[in-house]
C-alpha positions in Angstrom: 142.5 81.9 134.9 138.7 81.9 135.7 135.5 82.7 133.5 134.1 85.9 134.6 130.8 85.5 135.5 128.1 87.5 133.3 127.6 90.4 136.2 131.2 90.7 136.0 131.6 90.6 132.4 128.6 93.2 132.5 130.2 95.8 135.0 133.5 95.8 132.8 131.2 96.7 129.4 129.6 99.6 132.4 133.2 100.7 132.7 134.5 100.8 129.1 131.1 102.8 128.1 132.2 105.2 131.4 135.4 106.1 129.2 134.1 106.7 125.8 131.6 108.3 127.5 134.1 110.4 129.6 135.7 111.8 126.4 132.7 112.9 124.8 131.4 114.9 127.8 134.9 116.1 127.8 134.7 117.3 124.3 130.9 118.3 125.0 132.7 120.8 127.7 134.9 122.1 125.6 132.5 123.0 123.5 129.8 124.7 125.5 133.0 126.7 127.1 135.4 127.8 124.4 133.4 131.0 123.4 134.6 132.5 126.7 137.9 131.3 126.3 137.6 127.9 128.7 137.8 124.2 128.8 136.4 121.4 130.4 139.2 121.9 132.5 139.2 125.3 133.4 135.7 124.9 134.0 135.9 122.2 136.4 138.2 124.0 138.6 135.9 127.2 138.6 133.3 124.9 139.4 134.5 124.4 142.9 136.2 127.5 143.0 132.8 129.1 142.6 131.5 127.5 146.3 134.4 130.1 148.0 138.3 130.0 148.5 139.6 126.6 148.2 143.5 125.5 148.2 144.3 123.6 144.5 145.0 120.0 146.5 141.3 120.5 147.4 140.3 120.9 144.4 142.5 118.4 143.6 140.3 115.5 145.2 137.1 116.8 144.9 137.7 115.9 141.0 139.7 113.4 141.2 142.7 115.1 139.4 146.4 116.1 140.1 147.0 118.7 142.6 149.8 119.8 140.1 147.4 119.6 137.2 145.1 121.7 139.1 148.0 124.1 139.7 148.9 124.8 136.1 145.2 125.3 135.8 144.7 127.7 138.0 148.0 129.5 137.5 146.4 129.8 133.4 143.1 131.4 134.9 144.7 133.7 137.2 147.2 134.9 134.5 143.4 135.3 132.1 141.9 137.2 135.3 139.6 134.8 135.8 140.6 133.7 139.5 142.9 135.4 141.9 145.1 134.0 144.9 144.7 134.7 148.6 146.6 134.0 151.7 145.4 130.9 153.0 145.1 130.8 156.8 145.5 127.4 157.8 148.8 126.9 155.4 151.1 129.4 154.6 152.6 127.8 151.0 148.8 126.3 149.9 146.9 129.7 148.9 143.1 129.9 148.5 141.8 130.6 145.0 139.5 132.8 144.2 136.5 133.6 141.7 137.1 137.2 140.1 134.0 139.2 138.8 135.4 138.3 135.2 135.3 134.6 136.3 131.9 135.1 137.9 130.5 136.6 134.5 132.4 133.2 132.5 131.6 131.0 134.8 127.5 132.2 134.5 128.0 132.0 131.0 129.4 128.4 130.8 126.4 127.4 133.4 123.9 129.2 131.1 124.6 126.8 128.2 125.6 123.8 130.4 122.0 123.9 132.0 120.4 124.4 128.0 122.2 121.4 126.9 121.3 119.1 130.1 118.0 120.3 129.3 118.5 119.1 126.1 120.0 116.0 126.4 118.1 114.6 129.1 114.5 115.1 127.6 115.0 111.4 126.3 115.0 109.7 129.7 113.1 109.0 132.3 113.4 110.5 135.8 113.9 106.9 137.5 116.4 106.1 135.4 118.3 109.5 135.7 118.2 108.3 139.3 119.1 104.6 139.2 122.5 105.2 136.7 123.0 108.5 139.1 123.1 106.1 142.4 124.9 103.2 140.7 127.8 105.6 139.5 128.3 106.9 143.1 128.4 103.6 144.4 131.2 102.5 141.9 133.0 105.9 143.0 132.7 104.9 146.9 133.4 101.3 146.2 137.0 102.2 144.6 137.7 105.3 147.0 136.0 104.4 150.6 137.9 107.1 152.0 136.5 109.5 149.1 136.8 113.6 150.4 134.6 114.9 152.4 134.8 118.5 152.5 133.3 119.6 155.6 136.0 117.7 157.2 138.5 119.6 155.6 139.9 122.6 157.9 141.7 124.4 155.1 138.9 123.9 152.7 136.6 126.8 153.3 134.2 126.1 150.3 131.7 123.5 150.9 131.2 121.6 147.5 128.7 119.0 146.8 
């Protein structure tokens, strides 16, 4: 078995600081939601929710998760009030989820801190390098899924994402 060469050896450090990093802006989540009775999780999927009506598979790839753990998600906010299911259109069994005014008022709430703590935490770097980590994360994501999502292209998405 080969050596790996230093850029190599490099981009595998990248990765394993990607996953302790992941659980800690998991945990940061969960703390900037739990007054209002969310989690990183429940948060995520409000996050897209928020753009319009979206079916749970859409959702689903937008964040890279489970359609069925977006599912049991969403089943958990509608049964809190927090979203609501519609008809969906374009497929009868996949309903669109929706953002209730008790979401809206969570979801604000959650977005309210989140922004505070961003504000926060990124006073110790500069812009460019904001930038640079921003594109090279991107490019890792399109580099291991080239057929990413692309939600205009979706016809049962009506949300639109970024």
């Amino acid at each position: 078995m080969g050596k790996a060469t230093t850029q190599a050896t490099t981009f595998s450090e990248l990765i394993l600081e990607i996953f302790r990093l992941n659980r800690l802006l998991l945990d940061a989540g969960d703390e900037i939601t739990e007054p209002v009775g969310l989690s990183s999780a429940r948060w995520q999927v409000l996050g897209v929710v928020e753009h319009g009506p979206v079916p749970a598979a859409n959702i689903a790839r937008i964040m890279g998760l489970t359609r069925q753990a977006v599912q049991r998600t969403a089943d958990s906010l509608e049964a809190d009030g927090l979203i609501a299911f519609r008809p969906n259109p374009h497929h009868r069994r996949a309903q669109l989820l929706t953002l209730t005014p008790e979401g809206r008022v969570a979801l604000d709430y959650v977005q309210e801190r989140h922004a505070e703590w961003a504000d926060r935490l990124s006073e110790g770097y500069a812009p460019d390098a904001l930038t640079s980590a921003l594109a090279v994360l991107r490019r890792m994501r399109d580099d291991l899924d080239p057929g990413g999502f692309a939600p205009e292209e979706d016809e049962n998405n009506e949300a639109q994402p970024s």
